[in-house]
BALOBA-1460 file (C-alpha; in Angstrom, 3 decimals):
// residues 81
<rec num="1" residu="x" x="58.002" y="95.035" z="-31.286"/>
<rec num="2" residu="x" x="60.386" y="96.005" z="-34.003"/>
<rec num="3" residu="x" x="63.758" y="94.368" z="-34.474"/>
<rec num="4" residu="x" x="66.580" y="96.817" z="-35.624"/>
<rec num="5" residu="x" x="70.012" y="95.879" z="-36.464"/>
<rec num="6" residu="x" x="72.844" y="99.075" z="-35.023"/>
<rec num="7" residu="x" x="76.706" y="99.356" z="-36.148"/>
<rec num="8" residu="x" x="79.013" y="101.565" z="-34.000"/>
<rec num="9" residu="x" x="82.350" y="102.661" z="-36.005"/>
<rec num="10" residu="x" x="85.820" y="103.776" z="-34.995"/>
<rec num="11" residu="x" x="85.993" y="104.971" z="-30.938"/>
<rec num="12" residu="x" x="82.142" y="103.947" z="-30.381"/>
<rec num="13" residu="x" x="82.762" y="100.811" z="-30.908"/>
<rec num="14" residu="x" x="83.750" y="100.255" z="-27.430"/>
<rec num="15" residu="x" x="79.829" y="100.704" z="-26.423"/>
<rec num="16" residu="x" x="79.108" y="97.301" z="-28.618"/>
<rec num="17" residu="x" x="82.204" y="95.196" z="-27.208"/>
<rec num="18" residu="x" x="80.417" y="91.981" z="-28.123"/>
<rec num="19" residu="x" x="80.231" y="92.818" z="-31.931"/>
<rec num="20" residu="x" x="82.891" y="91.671" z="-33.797"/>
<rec num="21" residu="x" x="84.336" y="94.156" z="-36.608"/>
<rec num="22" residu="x" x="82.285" y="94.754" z="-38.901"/>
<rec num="23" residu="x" x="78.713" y="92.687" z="-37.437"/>
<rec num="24" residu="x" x="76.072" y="94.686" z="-36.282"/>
<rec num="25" residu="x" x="73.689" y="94.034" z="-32.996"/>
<rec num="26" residu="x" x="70.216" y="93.016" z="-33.179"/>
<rec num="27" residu="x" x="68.215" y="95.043" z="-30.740"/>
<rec num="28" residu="x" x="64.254" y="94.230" z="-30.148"/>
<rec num="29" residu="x" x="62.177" y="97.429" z="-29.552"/>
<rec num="30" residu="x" x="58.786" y="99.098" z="-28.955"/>
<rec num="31" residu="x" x="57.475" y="100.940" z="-31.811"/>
<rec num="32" residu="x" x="57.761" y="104.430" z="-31.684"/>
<rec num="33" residu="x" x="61.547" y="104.271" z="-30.771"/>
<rec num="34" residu="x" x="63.702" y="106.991" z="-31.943"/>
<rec num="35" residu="x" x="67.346" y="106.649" z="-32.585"/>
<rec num="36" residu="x" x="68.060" y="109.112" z="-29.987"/>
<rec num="37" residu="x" x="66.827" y="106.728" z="-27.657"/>
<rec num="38" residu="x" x="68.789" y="104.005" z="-28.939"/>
<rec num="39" residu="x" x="72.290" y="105.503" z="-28.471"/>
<rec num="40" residu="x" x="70.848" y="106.873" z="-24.962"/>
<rec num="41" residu="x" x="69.490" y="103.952" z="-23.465"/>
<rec num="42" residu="x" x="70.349" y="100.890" z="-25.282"/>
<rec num="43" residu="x" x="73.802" y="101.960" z="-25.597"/>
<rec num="44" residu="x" x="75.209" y="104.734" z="-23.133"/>
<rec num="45" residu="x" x="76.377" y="106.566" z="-25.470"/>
<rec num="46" residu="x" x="76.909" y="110.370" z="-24.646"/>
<rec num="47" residu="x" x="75.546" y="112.817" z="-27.225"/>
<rec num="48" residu="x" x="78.772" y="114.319" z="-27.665"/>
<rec num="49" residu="x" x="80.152" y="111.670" z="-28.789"/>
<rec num="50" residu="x" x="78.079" y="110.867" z="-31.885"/>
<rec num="51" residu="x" x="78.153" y="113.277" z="-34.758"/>
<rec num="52" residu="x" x="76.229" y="111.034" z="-37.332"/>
<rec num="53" residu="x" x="73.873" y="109.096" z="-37.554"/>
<rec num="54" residu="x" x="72.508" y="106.945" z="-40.536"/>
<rec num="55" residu="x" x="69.438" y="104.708" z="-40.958"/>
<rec num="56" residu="x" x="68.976" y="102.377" z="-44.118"/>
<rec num="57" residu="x" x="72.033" y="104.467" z="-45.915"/>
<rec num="58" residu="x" x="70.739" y="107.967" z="-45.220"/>
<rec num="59" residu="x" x="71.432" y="110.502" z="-42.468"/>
<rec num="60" residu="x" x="68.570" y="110.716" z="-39.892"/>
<rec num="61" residu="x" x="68.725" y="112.899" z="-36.898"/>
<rec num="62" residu="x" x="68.062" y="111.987" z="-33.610"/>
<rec num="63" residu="x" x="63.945" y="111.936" z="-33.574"/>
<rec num="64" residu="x" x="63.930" y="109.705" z="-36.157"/>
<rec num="65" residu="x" x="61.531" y="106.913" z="-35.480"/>
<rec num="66" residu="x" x="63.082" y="103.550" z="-36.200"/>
<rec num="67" residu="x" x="60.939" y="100.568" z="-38.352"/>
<rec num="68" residu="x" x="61.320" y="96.845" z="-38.149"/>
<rec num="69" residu="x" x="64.220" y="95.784" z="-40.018"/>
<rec num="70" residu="x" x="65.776" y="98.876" z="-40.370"/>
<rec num="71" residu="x" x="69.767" y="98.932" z="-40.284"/>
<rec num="72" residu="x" x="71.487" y="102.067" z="-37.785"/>
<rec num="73" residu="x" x="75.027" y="102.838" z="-38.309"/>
<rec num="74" residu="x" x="76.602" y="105.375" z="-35.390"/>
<rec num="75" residu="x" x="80.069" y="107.382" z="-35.859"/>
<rec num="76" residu="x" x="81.563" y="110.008" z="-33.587"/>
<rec num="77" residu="x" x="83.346" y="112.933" z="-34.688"/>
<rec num="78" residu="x" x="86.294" y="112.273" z="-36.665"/>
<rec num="79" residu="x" x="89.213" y="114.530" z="-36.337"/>
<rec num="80" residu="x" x="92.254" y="114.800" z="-38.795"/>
<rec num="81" residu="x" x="94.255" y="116.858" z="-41.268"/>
């Protein structure tokens, strides 16, 4: 097992209503997860809504397998002008 620690930001933050602004969640794994599989079945989240994804302070795509203690922060698309 592998214990990760995952941020949501702005409109995902609804999929992590227990986090209060600015904590992350703690999520125990198997090794071998990806963070694909993270925002699909740990957290619901559609892939449409998430346009980028960072692990440890660098952007990772969705294949990307995960390591104990690693740190996963999740934003959507932002829009603006």
């Amino acid at each position: 097992m592998i214990t990760v620690e995952v941020r949501l930001y702005a409109t995902l933050r609804k999929y992590q209503p227990e986090a209060e602004l600015g904590e992350g969640v703690a999520f125990d794994l198997a090794e071998g997860t990806t963070v694909g599989e993270v925002v699909d079945r740990e957290l619901g989240i559609p892939p449409r809504e998430v346009k980028v994804i960072f692990v440890n302070g660098v952007s990772r795509k969705s294949d990307h397998l995960l390591a104990d203690g690693d740190r996963v922060a999740i934003f959507p698309p932002v829009g603006g002008g």
